[in-house]
C-alpha positions in Angstrom: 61.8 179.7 53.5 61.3 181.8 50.2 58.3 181.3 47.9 58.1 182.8 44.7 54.7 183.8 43.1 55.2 183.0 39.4 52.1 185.2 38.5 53.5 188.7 40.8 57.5 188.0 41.1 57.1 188.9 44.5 59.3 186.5 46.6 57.5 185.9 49.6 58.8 184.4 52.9 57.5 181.4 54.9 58.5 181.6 58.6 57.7 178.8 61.3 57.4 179.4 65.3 60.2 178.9 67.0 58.7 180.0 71.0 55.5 178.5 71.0 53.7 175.1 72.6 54.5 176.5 76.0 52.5 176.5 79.4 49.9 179.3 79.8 47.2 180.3 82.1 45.5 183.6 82.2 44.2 184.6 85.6 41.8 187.3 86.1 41.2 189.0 89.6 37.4 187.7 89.9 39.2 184.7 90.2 38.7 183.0 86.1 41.5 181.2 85.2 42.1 180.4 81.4 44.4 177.6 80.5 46.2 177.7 76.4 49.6 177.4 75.0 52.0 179.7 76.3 54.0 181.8 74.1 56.8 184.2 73.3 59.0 185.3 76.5 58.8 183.0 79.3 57.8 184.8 82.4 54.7 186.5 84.5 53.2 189.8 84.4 50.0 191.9 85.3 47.9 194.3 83.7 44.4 195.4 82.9 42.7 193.0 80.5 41.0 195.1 77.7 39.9 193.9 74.3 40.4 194.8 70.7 37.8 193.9 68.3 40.1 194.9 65.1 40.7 192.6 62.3 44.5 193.4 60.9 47.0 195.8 62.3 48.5 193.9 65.3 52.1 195.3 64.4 50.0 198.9 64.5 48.2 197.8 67.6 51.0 196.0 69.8 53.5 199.6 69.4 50.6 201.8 70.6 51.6 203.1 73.9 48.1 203.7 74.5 48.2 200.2 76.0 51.1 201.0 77.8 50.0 198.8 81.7 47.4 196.5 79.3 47.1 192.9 78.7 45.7 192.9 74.9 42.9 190.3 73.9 42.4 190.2 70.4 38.8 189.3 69.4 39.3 188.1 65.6 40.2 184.6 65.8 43.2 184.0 64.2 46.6 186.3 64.9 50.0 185.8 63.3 49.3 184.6 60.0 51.4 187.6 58.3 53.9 187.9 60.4 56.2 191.0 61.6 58.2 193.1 59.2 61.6 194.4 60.3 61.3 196.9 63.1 64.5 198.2 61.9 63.5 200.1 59.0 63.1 204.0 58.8 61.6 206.3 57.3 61.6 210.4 57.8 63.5 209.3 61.2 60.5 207.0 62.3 59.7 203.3 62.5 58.4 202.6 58.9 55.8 199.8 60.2 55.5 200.1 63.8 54.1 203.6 66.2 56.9 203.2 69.0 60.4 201.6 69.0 59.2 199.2 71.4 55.7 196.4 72.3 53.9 198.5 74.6 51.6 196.0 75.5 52.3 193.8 78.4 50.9 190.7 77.8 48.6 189.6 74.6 45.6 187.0 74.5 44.5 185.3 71.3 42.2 182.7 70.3 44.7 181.2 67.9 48.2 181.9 66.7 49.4 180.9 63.5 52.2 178.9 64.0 53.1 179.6 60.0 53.6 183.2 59.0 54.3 183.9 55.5 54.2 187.7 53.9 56.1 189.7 51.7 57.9 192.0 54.2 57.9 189.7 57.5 61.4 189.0 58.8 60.2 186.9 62.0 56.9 185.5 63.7 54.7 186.9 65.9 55.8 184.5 68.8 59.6 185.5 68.0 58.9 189.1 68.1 57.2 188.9 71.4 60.4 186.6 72.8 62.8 189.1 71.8 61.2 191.6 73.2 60.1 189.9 76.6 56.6 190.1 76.2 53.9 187.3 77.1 51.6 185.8 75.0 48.7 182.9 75.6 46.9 181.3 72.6 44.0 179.0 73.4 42.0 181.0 74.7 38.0 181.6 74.3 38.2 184.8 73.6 34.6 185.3 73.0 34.4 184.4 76.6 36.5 186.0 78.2 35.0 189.6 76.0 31.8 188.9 77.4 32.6 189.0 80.9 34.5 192.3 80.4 31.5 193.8 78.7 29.6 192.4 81.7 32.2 193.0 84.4 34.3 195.7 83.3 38.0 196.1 82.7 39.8 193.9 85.6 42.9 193.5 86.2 44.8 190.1 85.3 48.0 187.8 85.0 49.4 186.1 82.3 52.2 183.4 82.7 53.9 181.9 80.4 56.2 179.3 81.5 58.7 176.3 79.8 57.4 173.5 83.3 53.8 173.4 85.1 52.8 177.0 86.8 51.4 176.8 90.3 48.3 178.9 89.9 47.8 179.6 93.9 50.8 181.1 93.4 49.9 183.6 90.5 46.9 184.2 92.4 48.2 185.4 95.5 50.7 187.4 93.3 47.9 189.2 91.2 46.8 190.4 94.8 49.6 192.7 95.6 50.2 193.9 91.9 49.8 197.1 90.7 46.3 198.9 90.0 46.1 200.5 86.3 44.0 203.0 87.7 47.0 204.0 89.9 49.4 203.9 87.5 51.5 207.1 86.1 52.8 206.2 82.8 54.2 209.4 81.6 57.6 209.2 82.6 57.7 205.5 80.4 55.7 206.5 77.2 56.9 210.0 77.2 60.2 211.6 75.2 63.0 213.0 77.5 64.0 215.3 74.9 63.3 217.8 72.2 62.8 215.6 68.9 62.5 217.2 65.9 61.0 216.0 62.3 61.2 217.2 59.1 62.7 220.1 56.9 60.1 221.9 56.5 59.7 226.3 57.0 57.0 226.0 59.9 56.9 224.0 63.3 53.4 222.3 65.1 55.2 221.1 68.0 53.6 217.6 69.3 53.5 217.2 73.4 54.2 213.6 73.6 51.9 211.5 76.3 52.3 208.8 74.3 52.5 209.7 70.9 51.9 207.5 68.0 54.4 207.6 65.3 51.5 207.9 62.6 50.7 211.8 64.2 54.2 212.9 63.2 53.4 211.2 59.4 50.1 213.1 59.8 51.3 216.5 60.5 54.4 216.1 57.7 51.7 215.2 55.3 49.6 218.7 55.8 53.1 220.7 55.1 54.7 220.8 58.9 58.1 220.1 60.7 57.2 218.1 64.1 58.7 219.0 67.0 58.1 216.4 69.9 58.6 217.4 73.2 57.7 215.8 76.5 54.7 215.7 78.1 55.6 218.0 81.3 57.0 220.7 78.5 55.6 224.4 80.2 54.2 227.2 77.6 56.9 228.6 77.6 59.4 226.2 76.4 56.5 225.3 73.4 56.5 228.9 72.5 60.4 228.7 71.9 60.3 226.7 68.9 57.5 229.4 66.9 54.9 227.2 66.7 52.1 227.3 64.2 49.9 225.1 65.7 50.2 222.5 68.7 49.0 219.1 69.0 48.3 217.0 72.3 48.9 213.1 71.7 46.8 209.9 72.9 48.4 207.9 75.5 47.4 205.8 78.3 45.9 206.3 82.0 43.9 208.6 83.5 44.2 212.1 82.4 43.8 213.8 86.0 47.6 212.1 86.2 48.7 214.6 83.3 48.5 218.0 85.3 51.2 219.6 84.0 49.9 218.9 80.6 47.0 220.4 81.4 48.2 223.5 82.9 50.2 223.8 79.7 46.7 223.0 77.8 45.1 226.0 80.0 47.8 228.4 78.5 47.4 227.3 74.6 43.7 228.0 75.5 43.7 231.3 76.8 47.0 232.4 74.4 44.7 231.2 71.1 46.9 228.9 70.2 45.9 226.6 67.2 45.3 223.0 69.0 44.1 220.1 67.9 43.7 217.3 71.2 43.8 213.4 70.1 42.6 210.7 72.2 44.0 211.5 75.8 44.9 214.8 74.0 41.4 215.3 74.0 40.3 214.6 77.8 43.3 216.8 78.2 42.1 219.7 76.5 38.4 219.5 78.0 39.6 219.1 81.5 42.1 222.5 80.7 38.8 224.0 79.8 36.5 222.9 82.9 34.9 219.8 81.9 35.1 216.3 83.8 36.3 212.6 82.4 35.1 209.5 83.6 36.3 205.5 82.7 34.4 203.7 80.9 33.2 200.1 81.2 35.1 198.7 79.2 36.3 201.5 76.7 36.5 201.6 73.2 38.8 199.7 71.0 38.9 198.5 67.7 38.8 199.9 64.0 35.2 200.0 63.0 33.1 202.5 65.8 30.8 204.7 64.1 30.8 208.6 64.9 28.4 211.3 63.5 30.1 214.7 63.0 27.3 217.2 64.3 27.9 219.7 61.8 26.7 217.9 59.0 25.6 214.7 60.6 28.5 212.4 58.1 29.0 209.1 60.0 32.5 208.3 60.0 33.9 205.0 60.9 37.0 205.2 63.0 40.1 203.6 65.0 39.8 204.1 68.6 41.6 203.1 71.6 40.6 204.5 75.1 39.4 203.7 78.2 38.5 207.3 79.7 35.8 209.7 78.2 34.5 213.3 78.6 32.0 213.7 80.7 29.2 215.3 78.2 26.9 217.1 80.9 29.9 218.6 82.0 30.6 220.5 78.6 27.7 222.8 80.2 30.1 224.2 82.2 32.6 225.4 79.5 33.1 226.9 75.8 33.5 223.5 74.6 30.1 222.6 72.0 30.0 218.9 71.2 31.3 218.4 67.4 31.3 214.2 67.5 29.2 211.8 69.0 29.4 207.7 69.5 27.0 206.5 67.4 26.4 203.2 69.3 26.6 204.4 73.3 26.3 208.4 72.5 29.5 209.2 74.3 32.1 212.3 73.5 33.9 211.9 70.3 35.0 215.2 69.8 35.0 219.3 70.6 35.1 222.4 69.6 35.6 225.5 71.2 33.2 228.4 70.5 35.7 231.1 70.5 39.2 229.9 70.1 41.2 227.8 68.2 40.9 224.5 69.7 39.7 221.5 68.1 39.7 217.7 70.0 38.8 213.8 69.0 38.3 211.0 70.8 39.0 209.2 68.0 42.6 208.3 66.7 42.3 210.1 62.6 45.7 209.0 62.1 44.6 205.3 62.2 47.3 203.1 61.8 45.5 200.6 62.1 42.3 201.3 60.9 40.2 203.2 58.3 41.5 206.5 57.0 38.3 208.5 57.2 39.1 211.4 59.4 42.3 212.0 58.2 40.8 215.7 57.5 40.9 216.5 61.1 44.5 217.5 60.1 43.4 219.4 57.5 41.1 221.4 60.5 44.0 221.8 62.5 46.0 223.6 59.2 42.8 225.4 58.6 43.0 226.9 61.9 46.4 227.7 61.5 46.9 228.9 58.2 43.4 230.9 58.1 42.8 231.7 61.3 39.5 230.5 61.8 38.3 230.1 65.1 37.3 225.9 65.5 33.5 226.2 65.5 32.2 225.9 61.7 
């Protein structure tokens, strides 16, 4: 249902919910059982419960494959209200709105969806988007709650069942048992490329190993003057050094990065060869386990759009997008040529590295937002200033 704003001319579209006012119950493995309204795809699945304490950006949020083996809360209260725009559209070869081709997620919790979406750009609801794409979502729910126990409890694993009749919740229960463990998981193989991708027309390569790239890196390096070539994340040195790269960059993705070892072999290499290298998120753990240090999970991670970080070198607080579960180990930069270059404001964890001789740079944080505040968006310009000029990474 078009709506046309008389003041703007912008026609703007009105959609209602067409796979929503199901049954829902969220079940958690301490036993907590939520009860809401069921929506999207009909069905059951299982995954670690995390939260997300961002405001906007659930198309952003939702294609991340960061969350790849997660059930998604989302902590501000109402979700929906604009929409989804058409996942069709393309530009430079990617996904003009989304950062995959697919929901990564496997479940998502709200408080409340907005059963009427209405936005400029939306072709279909968030509900719809979820059904075609056979995802489950529960509205309903407290989510303030259910937050508090994780920041109490930890991360736990949980199921979420969505269902057209009445769900027998001994029978989830007993399911949730035998399911999967994140922890366990390998999601390489799922969030990974299987081939060499290549983006842009540009003179000079920075070739991206993909463990779960987001589509806003490849905007990111275009922006600071580069082709991208993606490659998978098991790609060896020697393939990389094929395509004449400038510079490399390691992507965020999901898991545990002790499951990435032929990543970080490769890291090892771009290490000791001097290769420019800038590490992202997962990139990041990669990097500092390549160069001796340790990573540890955290509680219940970090995720959201507004955490605070202090670069060391001039102490500038920069508020940032993150999305991560695992974190460098700080004492364990002793051990290494790693010198800490961002710190957490709020718990004082690792938000970034440099290395004291080479050029190898690493973040924690995600600088190519999407969603979120574009603040560190010059951590590209360090990776071309490491490339082009040849400084080593320490300032």
């Amino acid at each position: 249902m078009p709506f046309l704003d008389h003041f703007s001319r912008v026609t703007i579209t009105i959609k209602e919910s067409k796979h929503a006012n199901k049954f829902g119950k969220l079940i958690l493995s301490d036993g907590s059982v939520f009860d809401g309204m069921g929506f999207g795809y009909s069905g059951l699945t299982f995954g670690e419960i995390v939260f997300n304490t961002g405001m906007v950006g659930y198309t952003e949020t939702l294609t991340d494959p960061s969350y790849s083996g997660q059930i998604v809360t989302l902590t501000y209260p109402l979700v929906g209200n604009y929409g989804v725009p058409d996942p069709t559209l393309k530009a430079d070869g990617l996904s003009k709105f989304f950062e995959s081709d697919k929901i990564q997620v496997r479940g998502l919790v709200v408080h409340e969806l907005s059963l009427l979406a209405s936005h400029w750009n939306l072709i279909m609801t968030l509900d719809e988007w979820l059904y075609n794409e056979k995802i489950q979502g529960i509205s309903g729910i407290d989510t303030r709650e259910l937050t508090k126990k994780l920041r109490e409890s930890g991360v736990m694993m949980g199921a979420l069942a969505v269902s057209d009749s009445e769900i027998d919740e001994n029978d989830i229960k007993n399911k949730l048992k035998s399911a999967p463990n994140y922890n366990h998981e390998k999601f390489m193989n799922s969030v990974s490329t299987k081939k060499v991708e290549k983006f842009g027309n540009q003179s000079q390569n920075v070739v991206l190993i993909d463990t779960g790239a987001k589509n806003a890196i490849i905007r990111n390096i275009h922006d600071i003057g580069y082709n991208t070539v993606k490659v998978p994340w098991d790609t060896s040195i020697e393939e990389i050094l094929k395509h004449e790269p400038k510079g490399v960059v390691i992507s965020n993705g999901p898991g545990d990065p002790e499951n990435c070892l032929e990543t970080i072999s490769t890291a090892k290499s771009l290490i000791e060869k001097n290769i420019p290298t800038l590490g992202i998120c997962l990139g990041a753990q990669i990097l500092a386990v390549a160069g001796g240090a340790q990573t540890y999970k955290l509680k219940y991670g970090h995720r959201g759009q507004n955490k605070p970080c202090v670069n060391l070198d001039n102490n500038q607080v920069y508020v940032t997008s993150q999305n991560h579960g695992y974190c460098i180990n700080p004492d364990s930069l002793n051990n290494t040529e790693f010198d800490l270059w961002f710190s957490n404001v709020d718990d004082k964890t690792v938000e970034g590295v440099k290395h004291k001789n080479k050029k190898c740079i690493a973040v924690q944080f995600h600088p190519e937002a999407s969603p979120g505040p574009y603040d560190c968006k010059f951590i590209f310009d360090e990776l071309k200033n490491i490339m082009e000029e040849g400084k080593t990474g320490k300032t």
